[in-house]
C-alpha positions in Angstrom: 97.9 136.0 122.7 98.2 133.2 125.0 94.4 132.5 125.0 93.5 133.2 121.8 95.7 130.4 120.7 93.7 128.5 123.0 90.6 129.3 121.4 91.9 128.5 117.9 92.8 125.1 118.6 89.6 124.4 120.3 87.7 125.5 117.7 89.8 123.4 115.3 89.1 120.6 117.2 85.5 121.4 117.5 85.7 121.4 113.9 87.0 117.7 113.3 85.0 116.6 115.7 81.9 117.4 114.1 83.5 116.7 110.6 83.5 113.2 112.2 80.2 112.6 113.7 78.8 114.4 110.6 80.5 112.8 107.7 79.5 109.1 106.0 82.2 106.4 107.3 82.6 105.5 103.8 83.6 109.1 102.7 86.0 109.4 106.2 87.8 105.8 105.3 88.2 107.1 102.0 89.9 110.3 102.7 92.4 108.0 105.6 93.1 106.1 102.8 94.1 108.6 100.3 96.3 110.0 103.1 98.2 106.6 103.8 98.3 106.5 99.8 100.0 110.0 99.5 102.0 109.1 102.7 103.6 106.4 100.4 103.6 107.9 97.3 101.2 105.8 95.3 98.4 106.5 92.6 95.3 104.5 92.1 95.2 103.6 88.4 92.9 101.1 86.3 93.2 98.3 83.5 90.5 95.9 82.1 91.2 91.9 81.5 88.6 90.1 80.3 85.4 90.7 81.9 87.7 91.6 84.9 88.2 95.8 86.1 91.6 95.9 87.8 92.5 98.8 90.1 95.8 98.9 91.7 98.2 101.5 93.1 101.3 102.0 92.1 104.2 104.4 92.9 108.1 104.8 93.2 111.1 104.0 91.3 113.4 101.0 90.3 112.5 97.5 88.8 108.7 96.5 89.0 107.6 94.7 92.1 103.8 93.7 92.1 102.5 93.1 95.5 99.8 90.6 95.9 97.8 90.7 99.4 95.8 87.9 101.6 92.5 86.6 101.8 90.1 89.0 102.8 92.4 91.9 102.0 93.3 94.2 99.3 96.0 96.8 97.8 96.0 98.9 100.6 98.0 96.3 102.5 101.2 97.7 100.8 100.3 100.9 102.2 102.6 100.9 104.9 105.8 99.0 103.6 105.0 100.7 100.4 107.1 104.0 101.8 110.1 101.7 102.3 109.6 99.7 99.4 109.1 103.1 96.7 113.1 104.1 97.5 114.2 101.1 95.9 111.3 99.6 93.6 108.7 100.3 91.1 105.5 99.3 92.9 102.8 97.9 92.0 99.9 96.7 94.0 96.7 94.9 92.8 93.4 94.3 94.1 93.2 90.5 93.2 89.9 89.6 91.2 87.2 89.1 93.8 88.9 92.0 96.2 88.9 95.6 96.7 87.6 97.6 94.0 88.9 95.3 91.5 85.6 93.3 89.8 84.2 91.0 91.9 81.4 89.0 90.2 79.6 85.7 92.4 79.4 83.9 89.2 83.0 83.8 87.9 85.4 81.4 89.0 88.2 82.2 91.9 90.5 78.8 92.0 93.9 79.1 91.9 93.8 77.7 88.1 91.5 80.9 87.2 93.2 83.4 89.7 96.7 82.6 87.9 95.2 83.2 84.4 94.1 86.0 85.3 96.9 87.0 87.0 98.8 86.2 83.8 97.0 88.6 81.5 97.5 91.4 84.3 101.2 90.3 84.4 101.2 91.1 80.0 98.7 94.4 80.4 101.1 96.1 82.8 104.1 95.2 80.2 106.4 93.7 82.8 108.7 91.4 81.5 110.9 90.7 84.3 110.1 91.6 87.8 110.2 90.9 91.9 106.9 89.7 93.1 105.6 89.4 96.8 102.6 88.0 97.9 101.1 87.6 101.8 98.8 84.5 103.1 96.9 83.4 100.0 98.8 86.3 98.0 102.3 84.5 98.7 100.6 81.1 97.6 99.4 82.7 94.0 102.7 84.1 94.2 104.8 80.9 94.4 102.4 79.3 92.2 102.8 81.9 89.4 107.0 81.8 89.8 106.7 77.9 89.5 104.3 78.6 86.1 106.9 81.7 84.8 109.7 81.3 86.4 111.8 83.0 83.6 110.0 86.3 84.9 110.8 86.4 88.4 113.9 88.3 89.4 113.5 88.0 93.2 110.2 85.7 95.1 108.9 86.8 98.8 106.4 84.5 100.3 105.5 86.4 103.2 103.3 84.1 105.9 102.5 82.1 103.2 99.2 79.7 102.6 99.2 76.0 101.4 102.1 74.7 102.7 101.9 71.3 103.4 104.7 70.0 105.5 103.8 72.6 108.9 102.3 72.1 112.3 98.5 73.1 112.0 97.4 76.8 113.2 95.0 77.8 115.5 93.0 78.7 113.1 92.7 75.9 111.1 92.7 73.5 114.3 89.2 75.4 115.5 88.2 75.0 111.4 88.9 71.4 112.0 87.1 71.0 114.8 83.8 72.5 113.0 84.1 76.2 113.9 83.4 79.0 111.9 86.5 80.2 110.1 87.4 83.5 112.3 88.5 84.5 108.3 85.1 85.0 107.5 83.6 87.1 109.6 79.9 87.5 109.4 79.4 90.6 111.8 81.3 93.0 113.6 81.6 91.0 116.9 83.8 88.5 114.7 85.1 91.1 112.3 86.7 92.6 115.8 87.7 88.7 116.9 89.6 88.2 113.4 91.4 91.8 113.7 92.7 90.9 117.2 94.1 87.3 115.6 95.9 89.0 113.1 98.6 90.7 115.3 100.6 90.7 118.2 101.2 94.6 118.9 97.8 95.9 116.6 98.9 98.9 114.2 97.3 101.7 114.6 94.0 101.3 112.5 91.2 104.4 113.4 88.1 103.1 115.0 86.2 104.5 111.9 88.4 102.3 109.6 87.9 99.0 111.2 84.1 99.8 111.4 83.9 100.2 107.5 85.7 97.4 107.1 83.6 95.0 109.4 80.9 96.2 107.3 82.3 95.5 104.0 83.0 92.0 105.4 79.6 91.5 106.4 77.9 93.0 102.6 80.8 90.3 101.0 80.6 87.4 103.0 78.8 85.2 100.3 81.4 85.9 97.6 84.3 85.7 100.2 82.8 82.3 101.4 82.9 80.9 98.1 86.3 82.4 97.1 87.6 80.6 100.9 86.4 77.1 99.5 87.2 77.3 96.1 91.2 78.2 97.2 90.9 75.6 100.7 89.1 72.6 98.7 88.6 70.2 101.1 88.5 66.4 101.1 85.8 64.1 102.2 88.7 63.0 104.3 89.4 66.3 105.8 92.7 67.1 103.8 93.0 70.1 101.5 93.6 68.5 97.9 94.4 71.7 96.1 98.6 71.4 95.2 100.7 72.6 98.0 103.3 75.4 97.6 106.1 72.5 98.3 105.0 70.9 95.5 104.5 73.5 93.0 108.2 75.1 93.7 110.3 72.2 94.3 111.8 72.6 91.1 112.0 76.5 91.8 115.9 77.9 91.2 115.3 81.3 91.8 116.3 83.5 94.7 113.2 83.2 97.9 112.8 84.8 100.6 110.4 83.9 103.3 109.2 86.2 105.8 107.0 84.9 108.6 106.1 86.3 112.4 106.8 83.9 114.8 102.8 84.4 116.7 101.1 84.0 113.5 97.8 82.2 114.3 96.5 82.1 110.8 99.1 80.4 109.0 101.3 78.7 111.4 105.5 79.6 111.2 106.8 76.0 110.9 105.5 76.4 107.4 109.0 78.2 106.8 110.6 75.3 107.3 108.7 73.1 105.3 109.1 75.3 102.6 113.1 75.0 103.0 113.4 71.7 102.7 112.2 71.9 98.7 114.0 75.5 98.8 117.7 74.9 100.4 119.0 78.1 99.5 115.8 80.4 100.5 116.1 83.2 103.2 114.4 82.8 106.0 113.5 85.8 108.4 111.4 85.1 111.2 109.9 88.5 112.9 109.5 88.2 116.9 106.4 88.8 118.2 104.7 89.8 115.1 101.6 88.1 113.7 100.2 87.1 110.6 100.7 90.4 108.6 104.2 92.1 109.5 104.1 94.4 106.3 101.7 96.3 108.4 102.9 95.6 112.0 106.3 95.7 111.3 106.4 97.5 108.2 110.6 98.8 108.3 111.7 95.3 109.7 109.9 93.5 107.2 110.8 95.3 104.0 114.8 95.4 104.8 115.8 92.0 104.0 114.1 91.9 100.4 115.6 95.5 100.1 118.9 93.8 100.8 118.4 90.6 98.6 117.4 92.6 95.5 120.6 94.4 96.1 123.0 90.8 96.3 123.4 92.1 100.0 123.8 89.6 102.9 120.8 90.3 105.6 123.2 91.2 107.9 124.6 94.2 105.8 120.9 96.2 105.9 
């Protein structure tokens, strides 16, 4: 009985193994995906804005929260913090136009004047009237930006790792940008694509090899449109400086409830930028993850979601 046991798990494993040398990456990082998505309880859905095709997931119960990822990134971000997140809120997760599978056309326009807009009409097609939003890196700065625009409509703002804030000590990665290296953000082959992964965390989550391999590739076939998006939301200066508004300036008239999430080893976004944002935000939250980089929703996924679980509730942090 004993051995045939045996034999039935080898031949299972057999099985998979084949399935994996045998199947297209793209269909094998699809079918991960879907699992992670079912894992969390979200459903892909559609809407149109514009000339714009919107895809986002969205899943669980309680007031809307929309999710808006990073540079480079896309709605399966959430994926992970998602399974906390469902319990206590509606979410909802969007590929931002120019990312995922949400429309993603060279000629259009991706400032953050354009990207709000849009953002806007998104906002008015999903029929949400007051809700919690979250954004990470460049997500968090469209995120403050949009509070500052419609304030009225946020019932809760997390900036997590932030972009654009002014008043904090430079990263590394903008110190080798500075120095006229390539920005590790735009990687151009899977050499770099493997340098920018092992940048973004401290403790890597477990990501299959087959994952991060589509992925390099993806980054590779959008590099062009990504490269454009990168300067059209880092405009620089002839004197160097970045002269698109900074996230101190846009909120400092901001009265609504903030927290800011940030890992202390972030080397994309640097974590003084926490406490520049505090000084135009006295009464924001501040939790700072140890040794976690720049994207704790997915290397810290529990940690990370508790204290916006426990300021949409009126809890102190120290009650989660």
């Amino acid at each position: 009985m004993l051995n045939l046991l045996l034999i039935v798990i080898s031949l299972i494993i057999v099985v998979c193994l084949v399935m994996y040398i045998i199947t297209p990456t793209a269909t094998l990082f699809k079918f991960l995906i879907s699992i992670e998505r079912s894992i969390a309880r979200l459903y892909v859905d559609r809407l149109t804005i514009d000339d714009f095709e919107i895809e986002y997931l969205r899943g669980g119960s309680g007031e809307p929260l929309l999710l808006l990822h990073g540079f480079g990134g896309d709605k399966d971000h959430w994926n992970r913090i998602a399974g906390y997140l469902g319990d206590h809120f509606d979410v909802i997760a969007i590929d931002l136009p120019g990312f995922g599978n949400s429309s993603s056309e060279i000629t259009q326009d991706y400032d953050v004047k354009s990207q709000i807009s849009r953002l806007k009409k998104i906002v008015d097609a999903l029929e949400l009237t007051e809700f919690h939003l979250a954004g990470s890196s460049m997500g968090g700065y469209l995120a403050g930006h949009f509070a500052a625009m419609y304030p009225n409509q946020i019932k809760n703002l997390w900036l997590i790792s932030p972009l654009g804030v002014e008043n904090s000590d430079e990263s590394e990665m903008f110190k080798a940008i500075n120095t006229g290296q390539h920005p590790i953000i735009l990687p151009r082959n899977g050499s770099e694509f493997s340098a920018l992964f092992a940048n973004l965390f401290v403790k890597r989550p477990f990501v299959p090899t087959i994952v991060i391999a589509y992925l390099a590739t993806m980054a590779e076939q959008r590099i062009e449109l990504n490269t454009k998006i990168f300067n059209q939301i880092h405009p620089i200066n002839h004197d160097g400086t970045y002269s698109a508004l900074s996230l101190e300036k846009a909120l400092h008239n901001y009265q609504g409830a903030v927290l800011i999430t940030w890992g202390n080893k972030d080397r994309i976004l640097d974590v003084s930028g926490a406490l520049g944002l505090k000084q135009v935000l006295p009464d924001a939250h501040i939790d700072i993850l140890n040794n976690v980089g720049h994207l704790p929703m997915l290397e810290q996924p529990f940690n990370t979601a508790q204290p916006f679980i426990a300021l949409s509730k009126g809890k102190k942090e120290s009650d989660c």
